[in-house]
C-alpha positions as CSV (number, residue, x, y, z in Angstrom):
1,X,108.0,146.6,74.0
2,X,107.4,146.2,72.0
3,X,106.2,144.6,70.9
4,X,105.1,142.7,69.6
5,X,104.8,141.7,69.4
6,X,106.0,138.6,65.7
7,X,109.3,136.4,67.0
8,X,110.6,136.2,63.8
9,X,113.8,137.4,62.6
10,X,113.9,140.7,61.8
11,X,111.3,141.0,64.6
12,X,110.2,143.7,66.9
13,X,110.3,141.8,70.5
14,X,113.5,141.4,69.7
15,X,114.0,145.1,69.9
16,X,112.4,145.1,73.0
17,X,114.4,142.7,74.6
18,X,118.5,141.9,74.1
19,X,118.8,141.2,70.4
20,X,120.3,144.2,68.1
21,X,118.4,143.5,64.5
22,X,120.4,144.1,61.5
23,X,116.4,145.8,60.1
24,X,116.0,148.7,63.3
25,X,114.2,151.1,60.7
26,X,111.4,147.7,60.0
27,X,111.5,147.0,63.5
28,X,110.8,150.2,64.6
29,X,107.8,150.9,62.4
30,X,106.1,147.8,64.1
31,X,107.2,148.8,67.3
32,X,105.9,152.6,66.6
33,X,102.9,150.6,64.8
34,X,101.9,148.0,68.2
35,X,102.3,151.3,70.8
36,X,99.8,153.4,68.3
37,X,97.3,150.5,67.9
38,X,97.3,148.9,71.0
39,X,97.8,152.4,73.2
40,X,94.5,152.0,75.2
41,X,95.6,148.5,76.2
42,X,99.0,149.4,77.2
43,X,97.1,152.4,79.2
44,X,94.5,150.0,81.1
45,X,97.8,147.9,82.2
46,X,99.7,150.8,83.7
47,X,96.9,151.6,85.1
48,X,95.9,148.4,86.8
49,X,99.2,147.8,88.4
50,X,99.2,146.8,91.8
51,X,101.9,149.6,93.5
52,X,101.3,150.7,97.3
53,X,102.7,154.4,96.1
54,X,103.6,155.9,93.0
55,X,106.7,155.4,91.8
56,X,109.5,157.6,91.8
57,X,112.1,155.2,89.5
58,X,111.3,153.5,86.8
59,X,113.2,151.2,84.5
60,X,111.8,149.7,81.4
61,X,114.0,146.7,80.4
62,X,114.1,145.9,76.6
63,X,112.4,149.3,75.8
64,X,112.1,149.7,71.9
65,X,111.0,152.8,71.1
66,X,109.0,153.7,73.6
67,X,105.6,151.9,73.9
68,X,105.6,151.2,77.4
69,X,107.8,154.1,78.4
70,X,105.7,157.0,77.4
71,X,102.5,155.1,78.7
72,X,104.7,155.0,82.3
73,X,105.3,158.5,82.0
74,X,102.0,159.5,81.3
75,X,100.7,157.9,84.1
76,X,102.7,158.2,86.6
77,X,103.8,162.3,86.1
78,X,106.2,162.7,89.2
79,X,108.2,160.0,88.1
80,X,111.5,159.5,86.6
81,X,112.3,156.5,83.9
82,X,115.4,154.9,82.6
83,X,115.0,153.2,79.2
84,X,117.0,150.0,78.9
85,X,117.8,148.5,75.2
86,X,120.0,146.7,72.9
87,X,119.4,148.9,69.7
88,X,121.3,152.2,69.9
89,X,118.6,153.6,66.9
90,X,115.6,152.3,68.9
91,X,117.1,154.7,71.5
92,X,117.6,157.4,69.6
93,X,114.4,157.1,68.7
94,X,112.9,156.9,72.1
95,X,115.1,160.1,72.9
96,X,114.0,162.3,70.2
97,X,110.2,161.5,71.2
98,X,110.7,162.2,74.5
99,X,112.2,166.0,73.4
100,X,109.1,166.1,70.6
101,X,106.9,165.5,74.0
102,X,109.0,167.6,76.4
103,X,109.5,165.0,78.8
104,X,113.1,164.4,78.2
105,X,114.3,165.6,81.1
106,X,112.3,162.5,83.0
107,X,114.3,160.2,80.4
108,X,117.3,158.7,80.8
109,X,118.6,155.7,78.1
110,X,121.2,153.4,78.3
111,X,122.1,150.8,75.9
112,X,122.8,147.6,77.3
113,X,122.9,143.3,76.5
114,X,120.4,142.6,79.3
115,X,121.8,139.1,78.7
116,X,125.5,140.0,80.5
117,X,126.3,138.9,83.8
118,X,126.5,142.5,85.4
119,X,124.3,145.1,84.9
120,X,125.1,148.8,83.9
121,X,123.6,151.0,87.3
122,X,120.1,151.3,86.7
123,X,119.8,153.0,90.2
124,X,117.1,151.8,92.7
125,X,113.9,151.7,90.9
126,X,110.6,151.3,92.8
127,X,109.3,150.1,89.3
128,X,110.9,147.8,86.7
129,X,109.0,147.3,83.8
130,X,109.4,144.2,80.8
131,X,107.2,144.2,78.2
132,X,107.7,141.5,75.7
133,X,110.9,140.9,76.7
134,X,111.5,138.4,79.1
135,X,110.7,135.7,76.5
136,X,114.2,136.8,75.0
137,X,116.8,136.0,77.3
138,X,118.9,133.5,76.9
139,X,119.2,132.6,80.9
140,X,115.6,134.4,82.4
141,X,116.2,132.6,86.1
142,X,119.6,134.7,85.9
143,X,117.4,138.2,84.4
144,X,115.0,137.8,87.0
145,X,117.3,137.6,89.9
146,X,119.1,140.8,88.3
147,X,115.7,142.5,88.8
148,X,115.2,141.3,92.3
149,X,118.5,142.4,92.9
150,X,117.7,145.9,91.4
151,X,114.8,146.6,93.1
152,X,113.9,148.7,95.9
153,X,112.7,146.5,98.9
154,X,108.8,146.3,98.2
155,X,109.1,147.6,95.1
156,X,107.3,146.4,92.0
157,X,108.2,143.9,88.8
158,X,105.5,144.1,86.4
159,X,105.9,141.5,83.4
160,X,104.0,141.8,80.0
161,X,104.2,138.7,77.4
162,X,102.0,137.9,74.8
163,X,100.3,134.6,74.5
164,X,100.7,134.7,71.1
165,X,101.6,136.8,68.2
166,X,98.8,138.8,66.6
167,X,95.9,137.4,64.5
168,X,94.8,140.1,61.6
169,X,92.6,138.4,59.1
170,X,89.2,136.7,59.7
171,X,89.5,132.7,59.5
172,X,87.2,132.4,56.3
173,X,90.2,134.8,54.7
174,X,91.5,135.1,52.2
175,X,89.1,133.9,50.0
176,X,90.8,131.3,47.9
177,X,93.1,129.8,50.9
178,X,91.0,130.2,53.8
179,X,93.1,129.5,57.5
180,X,96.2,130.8,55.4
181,X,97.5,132.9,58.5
182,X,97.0,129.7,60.8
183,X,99.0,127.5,58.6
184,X,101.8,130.8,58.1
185,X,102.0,130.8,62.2
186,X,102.2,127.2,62.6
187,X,105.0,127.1,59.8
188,X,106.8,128.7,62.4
189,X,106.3,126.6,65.5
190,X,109.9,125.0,64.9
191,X,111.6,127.8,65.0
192,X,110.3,129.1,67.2
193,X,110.6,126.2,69.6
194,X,114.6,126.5,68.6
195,X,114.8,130.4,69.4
196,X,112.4,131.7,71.6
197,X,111.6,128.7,73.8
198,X,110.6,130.7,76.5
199,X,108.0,132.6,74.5
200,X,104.3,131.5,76.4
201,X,105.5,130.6,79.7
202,X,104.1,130.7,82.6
203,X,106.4,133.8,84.5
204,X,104.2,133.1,87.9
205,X,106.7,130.0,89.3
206,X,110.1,132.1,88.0
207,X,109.1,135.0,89.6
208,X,108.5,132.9,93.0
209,X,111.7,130.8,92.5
210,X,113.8,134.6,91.9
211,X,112.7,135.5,95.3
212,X,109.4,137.4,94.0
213,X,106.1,137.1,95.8
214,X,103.5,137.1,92.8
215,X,100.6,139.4,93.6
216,X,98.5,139.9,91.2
217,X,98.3,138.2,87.5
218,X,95.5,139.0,84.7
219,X,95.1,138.1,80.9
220,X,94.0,140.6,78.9
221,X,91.7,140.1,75.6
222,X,92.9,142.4,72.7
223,X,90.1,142.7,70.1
224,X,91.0,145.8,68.2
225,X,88.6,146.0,64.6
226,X,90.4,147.5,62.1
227,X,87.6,149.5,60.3
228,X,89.7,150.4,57.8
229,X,92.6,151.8,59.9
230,X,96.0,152.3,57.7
231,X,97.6,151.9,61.2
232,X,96.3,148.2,61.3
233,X,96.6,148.0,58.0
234,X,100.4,148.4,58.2
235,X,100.6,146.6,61.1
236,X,99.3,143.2,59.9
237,X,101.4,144.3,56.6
238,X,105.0,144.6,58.5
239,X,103.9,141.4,60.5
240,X,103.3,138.6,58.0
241,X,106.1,140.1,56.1
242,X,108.4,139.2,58.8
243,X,106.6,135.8,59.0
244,X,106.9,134.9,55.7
245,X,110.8,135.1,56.0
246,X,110.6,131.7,58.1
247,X,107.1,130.1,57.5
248,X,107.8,130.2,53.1
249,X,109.7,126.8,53.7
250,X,107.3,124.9,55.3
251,X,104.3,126.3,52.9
252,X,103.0,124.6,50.4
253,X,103.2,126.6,46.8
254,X,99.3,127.8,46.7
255,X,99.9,129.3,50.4
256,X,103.1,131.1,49.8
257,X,101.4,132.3,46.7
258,X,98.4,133.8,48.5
259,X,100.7,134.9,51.1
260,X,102.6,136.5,48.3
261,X,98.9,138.4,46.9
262,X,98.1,139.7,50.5
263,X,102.1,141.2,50.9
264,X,101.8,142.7,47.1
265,X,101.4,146.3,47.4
266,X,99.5,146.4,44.2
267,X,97.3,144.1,44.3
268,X,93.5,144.5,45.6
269,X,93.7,142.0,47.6
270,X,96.4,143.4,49.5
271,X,96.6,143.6,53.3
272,X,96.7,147.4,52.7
273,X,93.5,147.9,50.9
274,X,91.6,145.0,53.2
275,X,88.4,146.4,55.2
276,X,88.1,143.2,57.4
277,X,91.3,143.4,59.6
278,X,91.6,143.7,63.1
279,X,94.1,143.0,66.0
280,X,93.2,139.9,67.9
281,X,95.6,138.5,70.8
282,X,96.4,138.1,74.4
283,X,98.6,139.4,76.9
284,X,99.1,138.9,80.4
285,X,100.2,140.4,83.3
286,X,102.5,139.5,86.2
287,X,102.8,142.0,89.3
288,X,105.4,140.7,91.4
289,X,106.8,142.8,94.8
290,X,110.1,142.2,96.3
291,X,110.1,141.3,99.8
């Protein structure tokens, strides 16, 4: 993961895929942010994950700092994990979590453009994880054949992408420019078209044309109310901020304004002193075994 998670420059999927940001402190908060708030869904997928043994080797491909890694660990004790990413400091800061939680001896990083034609050696995982990641590369067909290559024969490719980037605020809100987050995520279709145009697809005919046989796929619904959570709070805050950076051209001047009220820190309308948040998105799932 990571994970985010927003698609917009400086963003945290980035970080979990290939892209080095120029902002790793801001994309780490949301990264650290999304793996707090979203744990139990994270959890539920690791635990759903159609494997015929437990895995030994595990690589997690675009990492961040650690969302999906730690929920691997956790679930999967015996096992050993190598943490794949572009951003030295997400590293690091994957690292010094894993010491904090005494499991860094199970942890191995390595920083590396998952976009390159060869591969540093990953070893031969019976697990390869990509959470919010695959969406990133420039040339997926070639990044999916790398994993088939990588794999252990019958091993397991589990894919996570998000249908969409995160909802926070209820539709009627705010109160003077109601559907302002709509209008803020549709500002960004176009760019997003431009830079992320694999961001939604459908992984399940990629997999099969890499070699994969698809076994299992599922959508999860994430409905997480805020009930007055700082963590949600801070998430939704670090997330429209990033927005705003590409949606403020294509706003008219009473949205970017109200946009502007909910990112002021003082104001009591701010997205830090709102009672009505809540996470709302989907993600889904692709199992995939090699042959």
């Amino acid at each position: 993961m990571t994970p985010a998670h927003q698609h917009t420059p400086p963003h945290h999927g980035d970080s979990h895929g290939h892209r080095q940001s120029h902002n790793d402190s801001g994309q780490a908060e949301i990264l650290d942010l999304d793996a707090e708030v979203l744990a139990e869904h994270i959890a539920s997928i690791t635990a759903w994950l159609p494997l015929k043994s437990e895995p030994h080797q595990i690589v997690d491909l675009g990492c961040g700092t650690g969302a999906g890694t730690f929920a691997l660990l956790d679930r999967f004790p015996d096992a050993h994990l190598t943490a794949v990413d572009t951003s030295a400091g997400h590293l690091q800061l994957l690292r010094e979590k894993a010491c904090a939680r005494g499991v860094q001896e199970r942890v191995r990083t390595v920083h590396a453009d998952l976009d390159t034609h060869h591969w540093p050696d990953f070893g031969t995982p019976d697990l390869v994880w990509a959470s919010a990641s695959m969406h990133h590369m420039a040339k997926p067909d070639r990044a999916l054949t790398s994993v088939h290559d990588l794999l252990a024969p019958g091993g397991l490719f589990a894919v996570v992408e998000l249908a969409g980037f995160p909802r926070f605020l209820p539709a009627d809100a705010p109160e003077n420019r109601p559907g302002l987050e709509e209008r803020a995520h549709a500002a960004t279709d176009s760019f997003h078209a431009e830079h992320v145009p694999h961001r939604g697809a459908d992984w399940g005919p990629m997999l099969t044309a890499a070699g994969f046989t698809v076994v299992d796929e599922r959508t999860i619904t994430v409905n997480v109310e805020g009930e007055r959570s700082e963590a949600i709070g801070r998430y939704a805050y670090g997330s429209l901020q990033r927005i705003r950076g590409v949606a403020a051209p294509a706003l008219g001047p009473e949205d970017l304004a109200a946009l502007d009220e909910l990112l002021d820190t003082d104001s009591p309308n701010s997205l830090l002193r709102r009672e009505d948040l809540a996470v709302r998105t989907e993600r889904t799932v692709w199992a995939a075994r090699r042959a």
